[in-house]
N, C-alpha and C positions, 0 to 999 in steps of 0.2 A: 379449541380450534386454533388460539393464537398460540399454542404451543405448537402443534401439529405445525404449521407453517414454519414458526423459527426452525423446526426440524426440518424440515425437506429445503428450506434454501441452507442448511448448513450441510446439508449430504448433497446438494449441488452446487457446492461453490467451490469446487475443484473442475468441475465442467463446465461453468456458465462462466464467459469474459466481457466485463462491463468496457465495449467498443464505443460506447455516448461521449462522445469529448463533452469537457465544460465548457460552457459560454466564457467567450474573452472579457471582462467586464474590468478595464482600467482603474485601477486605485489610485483614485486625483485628493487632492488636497485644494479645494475649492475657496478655502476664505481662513482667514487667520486672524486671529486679537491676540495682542501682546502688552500688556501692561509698560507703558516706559518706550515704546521702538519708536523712531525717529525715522525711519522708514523699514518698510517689509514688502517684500515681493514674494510672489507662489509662482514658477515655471510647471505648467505639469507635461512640460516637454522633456525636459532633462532631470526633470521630480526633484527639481531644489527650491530650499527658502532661503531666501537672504534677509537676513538682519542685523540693523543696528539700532543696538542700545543706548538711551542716555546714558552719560556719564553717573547719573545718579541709581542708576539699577544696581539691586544687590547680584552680584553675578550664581550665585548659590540659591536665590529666589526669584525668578524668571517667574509673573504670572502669566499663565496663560489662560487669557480669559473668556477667551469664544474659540472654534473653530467648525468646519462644516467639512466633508468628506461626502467622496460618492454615495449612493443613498443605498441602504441598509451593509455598507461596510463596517470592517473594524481597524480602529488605530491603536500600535502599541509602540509605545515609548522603546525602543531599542538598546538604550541605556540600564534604563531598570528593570523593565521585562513587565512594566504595567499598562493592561489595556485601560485607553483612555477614552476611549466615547462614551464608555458607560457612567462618567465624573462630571458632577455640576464646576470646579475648579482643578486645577491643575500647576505646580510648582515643577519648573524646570531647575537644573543645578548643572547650568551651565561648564561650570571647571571640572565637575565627573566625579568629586570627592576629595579630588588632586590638592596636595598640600598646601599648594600657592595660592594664591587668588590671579587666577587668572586664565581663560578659553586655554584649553592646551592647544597645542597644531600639531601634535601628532595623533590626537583621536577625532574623531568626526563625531559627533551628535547626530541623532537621526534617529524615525518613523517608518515604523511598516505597516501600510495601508491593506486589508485583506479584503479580497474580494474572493473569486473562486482562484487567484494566485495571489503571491504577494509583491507588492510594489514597495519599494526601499526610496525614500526620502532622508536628502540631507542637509542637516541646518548647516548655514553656513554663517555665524553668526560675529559680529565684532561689536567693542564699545570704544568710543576712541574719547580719551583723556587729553584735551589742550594744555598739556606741560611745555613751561617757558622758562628760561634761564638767559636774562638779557643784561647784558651792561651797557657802561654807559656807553655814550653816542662816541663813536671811531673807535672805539678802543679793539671789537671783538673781530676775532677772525673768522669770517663765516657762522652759522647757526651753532649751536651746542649741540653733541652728541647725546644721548639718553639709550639710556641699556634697562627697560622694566623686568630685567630677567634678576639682574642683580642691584637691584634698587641705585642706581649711579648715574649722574651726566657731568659733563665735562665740556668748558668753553675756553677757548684759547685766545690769544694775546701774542702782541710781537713781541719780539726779545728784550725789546727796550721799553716797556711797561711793568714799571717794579710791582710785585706782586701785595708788596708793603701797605699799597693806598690804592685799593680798584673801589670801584662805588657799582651797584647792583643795583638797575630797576627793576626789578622783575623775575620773580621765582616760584614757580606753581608746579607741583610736582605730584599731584594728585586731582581726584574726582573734585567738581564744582561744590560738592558737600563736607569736605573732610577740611581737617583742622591741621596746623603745623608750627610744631614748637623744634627751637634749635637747642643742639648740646651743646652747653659753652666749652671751652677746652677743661674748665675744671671739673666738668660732667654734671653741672649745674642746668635742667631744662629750663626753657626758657618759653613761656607760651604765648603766642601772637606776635614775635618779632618783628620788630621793621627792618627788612634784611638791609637795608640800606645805610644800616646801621653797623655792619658787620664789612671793616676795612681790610683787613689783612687775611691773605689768601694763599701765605707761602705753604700751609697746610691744607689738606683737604676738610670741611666741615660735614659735621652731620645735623640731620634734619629729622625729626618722628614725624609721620603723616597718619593720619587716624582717620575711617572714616568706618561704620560699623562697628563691627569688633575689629576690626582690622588694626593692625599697627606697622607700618614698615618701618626698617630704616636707611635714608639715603646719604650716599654719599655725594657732594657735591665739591667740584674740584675747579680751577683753575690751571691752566697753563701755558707760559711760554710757546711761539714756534715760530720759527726761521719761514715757514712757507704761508706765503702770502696769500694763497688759491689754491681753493681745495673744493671736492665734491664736483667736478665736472662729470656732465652728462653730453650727452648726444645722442640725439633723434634724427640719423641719416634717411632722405627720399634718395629719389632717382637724379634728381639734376640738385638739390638743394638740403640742406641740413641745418636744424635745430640745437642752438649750444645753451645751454646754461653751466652757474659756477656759483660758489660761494666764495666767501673773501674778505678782506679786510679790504673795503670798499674807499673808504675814508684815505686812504693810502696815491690814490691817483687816478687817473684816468682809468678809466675798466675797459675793457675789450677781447676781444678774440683775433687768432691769425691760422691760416689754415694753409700746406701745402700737400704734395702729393708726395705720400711715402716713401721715402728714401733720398727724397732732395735735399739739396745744401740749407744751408740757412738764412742763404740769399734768397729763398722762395718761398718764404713767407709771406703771404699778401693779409691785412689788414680785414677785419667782418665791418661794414658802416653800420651805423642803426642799432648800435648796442643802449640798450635800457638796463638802469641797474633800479633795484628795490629792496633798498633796507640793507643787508650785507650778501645779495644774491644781485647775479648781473646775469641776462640774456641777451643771443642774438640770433642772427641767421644767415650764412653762407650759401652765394647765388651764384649759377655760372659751373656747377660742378658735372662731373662725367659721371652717368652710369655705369652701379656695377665696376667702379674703380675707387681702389685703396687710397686715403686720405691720411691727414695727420692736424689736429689743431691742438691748440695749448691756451688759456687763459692769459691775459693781462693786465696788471693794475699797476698803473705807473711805470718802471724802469722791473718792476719784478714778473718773471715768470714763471709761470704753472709748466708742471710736466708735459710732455707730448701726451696726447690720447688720439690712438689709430682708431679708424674707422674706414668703413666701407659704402658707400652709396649705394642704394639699391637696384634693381633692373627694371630697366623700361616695359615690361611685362606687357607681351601683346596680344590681341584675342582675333585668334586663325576668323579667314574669311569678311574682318568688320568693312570691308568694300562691296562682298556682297557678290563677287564677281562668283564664283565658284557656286556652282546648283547642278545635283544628281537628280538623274527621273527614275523613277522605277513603277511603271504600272500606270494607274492616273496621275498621284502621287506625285511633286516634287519635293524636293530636301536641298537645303540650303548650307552643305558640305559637301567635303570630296567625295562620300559614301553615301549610299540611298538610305540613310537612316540618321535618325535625333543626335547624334554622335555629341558634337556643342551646340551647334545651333538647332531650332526646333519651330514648326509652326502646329496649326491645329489642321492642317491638313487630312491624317491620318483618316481623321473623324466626318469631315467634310466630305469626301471622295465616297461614304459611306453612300450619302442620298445624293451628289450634283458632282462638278466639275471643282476642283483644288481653287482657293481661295485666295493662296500667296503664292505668286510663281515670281520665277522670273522673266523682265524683260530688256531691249536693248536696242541700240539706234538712237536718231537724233530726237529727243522729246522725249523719250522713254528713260533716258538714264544720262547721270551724266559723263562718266566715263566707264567703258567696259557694259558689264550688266550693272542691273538695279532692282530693285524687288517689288510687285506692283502687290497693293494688299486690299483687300476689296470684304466690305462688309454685308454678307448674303442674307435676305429675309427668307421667311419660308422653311427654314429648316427643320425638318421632322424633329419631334421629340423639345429640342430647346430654341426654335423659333430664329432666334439671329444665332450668325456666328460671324463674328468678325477676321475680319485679314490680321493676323500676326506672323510677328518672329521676334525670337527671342534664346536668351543662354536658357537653356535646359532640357527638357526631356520632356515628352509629349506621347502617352498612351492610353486609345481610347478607352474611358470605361462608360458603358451607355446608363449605368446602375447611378452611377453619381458623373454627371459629365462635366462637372465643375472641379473635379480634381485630376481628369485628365492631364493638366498642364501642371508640370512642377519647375518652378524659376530655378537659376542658379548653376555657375560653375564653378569646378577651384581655380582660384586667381588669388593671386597674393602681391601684384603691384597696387600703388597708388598713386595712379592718373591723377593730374590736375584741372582738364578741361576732354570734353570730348565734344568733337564737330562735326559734321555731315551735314545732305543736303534731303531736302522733301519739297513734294509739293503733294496740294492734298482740294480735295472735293467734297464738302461734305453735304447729305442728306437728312431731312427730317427725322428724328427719332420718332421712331413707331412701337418699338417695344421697350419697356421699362427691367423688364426681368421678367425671371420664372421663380416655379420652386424650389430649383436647382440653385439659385443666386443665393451667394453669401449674403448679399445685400441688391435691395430692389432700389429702382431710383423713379419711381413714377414720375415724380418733379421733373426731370430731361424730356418726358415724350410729349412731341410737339415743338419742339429746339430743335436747333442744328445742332448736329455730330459734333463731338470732338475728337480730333485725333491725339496722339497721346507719343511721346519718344522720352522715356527715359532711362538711366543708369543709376544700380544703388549698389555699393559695397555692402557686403555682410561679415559677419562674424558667426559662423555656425557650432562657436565652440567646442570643436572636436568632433561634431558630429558628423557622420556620412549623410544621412537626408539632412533636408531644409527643416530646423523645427518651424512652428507655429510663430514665434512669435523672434525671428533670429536679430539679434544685435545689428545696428545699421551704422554702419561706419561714415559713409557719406552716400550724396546724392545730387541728382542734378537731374531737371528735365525738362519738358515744355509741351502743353497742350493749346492747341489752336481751332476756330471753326469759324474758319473764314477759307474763302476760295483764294489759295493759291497756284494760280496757271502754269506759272514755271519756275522751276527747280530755285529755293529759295537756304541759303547758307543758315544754319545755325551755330552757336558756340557756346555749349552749356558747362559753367563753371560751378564743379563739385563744390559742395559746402560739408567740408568733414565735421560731424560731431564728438568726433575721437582721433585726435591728431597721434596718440601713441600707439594703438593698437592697428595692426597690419590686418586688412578683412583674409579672410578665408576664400572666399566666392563672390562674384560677380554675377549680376543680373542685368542685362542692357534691352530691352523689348520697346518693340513698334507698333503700332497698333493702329486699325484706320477707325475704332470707337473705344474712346476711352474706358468706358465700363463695358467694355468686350466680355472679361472675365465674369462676368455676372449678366451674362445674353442681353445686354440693353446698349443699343445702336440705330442708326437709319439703314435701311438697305440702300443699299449705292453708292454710300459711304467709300473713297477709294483715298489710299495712300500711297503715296512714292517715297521709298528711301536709299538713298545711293552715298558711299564712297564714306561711311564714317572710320573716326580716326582717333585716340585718342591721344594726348599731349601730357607732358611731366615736367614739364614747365612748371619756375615757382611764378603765383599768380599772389596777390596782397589777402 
């Protein structure tokens, strides 16, 4: 009989078409052990691991000593072609085979997770070695250079530092575990040196460093240079800018001078408030134009650093944040020129389903404080998820009654960085009566039977290239404020961002109002109201 069957589905498997799709079943990478990592992160947003290693890991013996994956998936090492879930341990080889010792950066490491597809994961992995090359005090120009490609660093000295008699505190050119003997000129090794010991510098020296089998060999140099400042940086905003420099700091006063590109050299104006540290000096230039070409140069003493141009960024503005502009279409209002989530967004859509719109606009005296203003009112009773609260907010808003807590998606592209944003509210708040559902990310039982909060903040993001919002997106800064107390009339705020990444520019902005703070998770008072009119933001430098 079990022949008989393989036979007749073999003389129908030219007429039978398997139309079943597979189930979508994500291949996440849920937990990670790494013998040695100093920290590890798993996104299974963007399916990357991030790690780093002690200094002490063998880079060719990575253990890997737990991990957890979706539940009855498989993982295979990418690199060698071995599946791994079916292994009590696991050696990773980091460098790929590669002759060096060392993560290449033109291959990627990575995992593919199977499920009924396959998911690509990639490590992204580094170990960072504290190599130092320091002399003595005044003598060095700026940090030492270091090249681990071709085992070499190099520190410099002004013209007038005979190379005859330098004195060296300080030489680490390898892992916290490896050892380092010098070649004397006669090729004589020499193990455990006190490099402090090693006077004359008109040649370059060598060094063996050992740590495994490992053996490199480095060269370390000294040299002469005429330029006093070097390695300038610049972090231009919108009204102000960030300097730093290296240098021969011991040399004189350190500072910065900044004018607008193509001026005399009578327009030089002076940065106050420069801090130096060690042979690096910062500061900060206040007072500048947006979106206008600049010029600053390093100074230490009577000697001057190159010009380095730059540009100030744009005062980046976000349409409508006064609030005056609102489309109606149907019951529905929209808080853009167009009857739709365009930038701005509330949960209307969803609301209009069973009652009357929940953020509208209003206007007059008491209702707003100039133009329109936007009244946001938190409804009980709402079929299916009980409250819904009054919002608006940067994103996109489309009902799904399947999961109505993902209706609302934050986030637009924005790529300035505001320094304070202002506006006014006044707010009413009501008893919490509902805590959550089972739709809530998170329930707050603990709120019902308190006063409402209302809720007004702004977060920059970093969505890492992505088009949606991941899960868990990088937060550049923030700023906000919640209140639940009766404010009668129109009451100013002025929320100063606190960036936790002053070098990275976000992607997307998120500014939302809300008349219950845990809105997004149906836990509110009904009757709950909020007013917000006429915000603003500012790029102002603030301390």
């Amino acid at each position: 009989m079990l022949l008989l069957l393989a036979g007749v589905g073999s003389g129908l498997s030219g007429c039978i078409k398997n139309d079943i799709p597979f189930e979508t079943v994500p291949g996440n990478i849920t937990a990670m052990e790494i013998r040695g990592a100093e920290e590890l992160t798993l996104d299974n947003t963007t399916r990357t691991i991030e790690l780093t290693l002690a200094d002490t890991v063998d880079l060719r013996r990575v253990y890997l000593r737990d991990f957890r994956i979706t539940p009855d998936a498989r993982m295979v090492d990418n690199v060698t072609g071995q599946e791994m879930d079916t292994l009590d341990s696991y050696y990773l080889d980091l460098t790929q085979g590669g002759a060096k010792y060392e993560i290449p950066a033109d291959k990627t490491y990575g995992f593919t997770v199977i499920t009924y597809q396959d998911y690509v994961w990639t490590l992204q992995a580094r170990q960072n070695i504290a190599r130092s090359f320091v002399l003595d005090d005044g003598l060095q120009i700026g940090e030492a250079k270091f090249s681990a490609v071709d085992y070499s660093v190099t520190a410099y000295v002004p013209e007038n530092v005979s190379l005859n008699d330098v004195e060296v505190k300080e030489l680490r050119l390898g892992p916290s575990n490896s050892t380092m003997a010098w070649l004397a000129p006669d090729g004589t090794e020499v193990e455990n040196v006190d490099v402090r010991t090693i006077r004359d510098w008109n040649l370059p020296q060598r060094f063996i460093v050992r740590f495994f089998d490992i053996e490199q060999t480095w060269t370390v140099t000294i040299e002469q240079s005429m330029q006093y400042v070097t390695e300038m940086t610049v972090n231009p905003w919108a009204k102000f800018a960030y300097f730093s420099a290296q240098g021969l700091t011991s040399a004189g006063e350190c500072g910065f001078q900044v004018r607008p590109a193509g001026a005399g050299d009578d327009a030089w104006s002076a940065v106050s408030g420069v801090e130096v540290d060690g042979t690096s000096f910062s500061g900060k230039a206040t007072g500048l134009q947006p979106a206008t070409n600049y010029e600053v140069r390093g100074v230490i003493g009577d000697n001057y650093g190159d010009p380095v141009a730059f540009t100030t960024e744009a005062a980046v503005e976000v349409p409508n944040l006064n609030f005056n502009t609102w489309t109606q279409k149907g019951k529905s209002w929209f808080p853009n020129a167009d009857a739709a989530n365009s930038y701005w967004a509330t949960g209307n859509d969803g609301v209009v389903i069973y009652a009357s719109p929940n953020s509208v606009p209003v206007e007059g005296a008491g209702n707003a404080v100039e133009g329109r203003a936007a009244r946001l009112e938190t409804l009980g009773g709402v079929p299916l998820v009980q409250i819904a609260a009054g919002n608006l907010f940067t994103g996109n808003y489309t009902t799904n009654l399947g999961n109505p807590a993902s209706s609302a998606v934050m986030g637009r592209p924005y790529t300035g960085r505001p320094t304070r944003m202002t506006g006014w509210y006044k707010y009413t708040p009501k008893v919490v009566t509902v805590g959550g559902n089972k739709y809530s990310q998170k329930e707050h039982p603990d709120a019902v039977g308190s006063m409402d909060y209302c809720t007004i903040y702004i977060r920059l993001e970093d969505w890492g290239g992505a088009t949606e919002r991941p899960a868990n997106p990088k937060v550049i800064a923030y700023a906000g404020l919640e209140d639940n107390t009766v404010v009668e009339d129109y009451k100013q705020f002025d929320l100063t961002l606190e960036y936790y990444d002053r070098e990275t520019r976000p992607t997307h902005i998120v500014i939302v109002a809300s008349s219950s703070r845990y809105g997004d998770d149906f836990c509110g008072g009904p009757g709950s109201v909020l007013y917000v009119d006429q915000f603003a933001l500012s790029f102002d430098e603030v301390d």
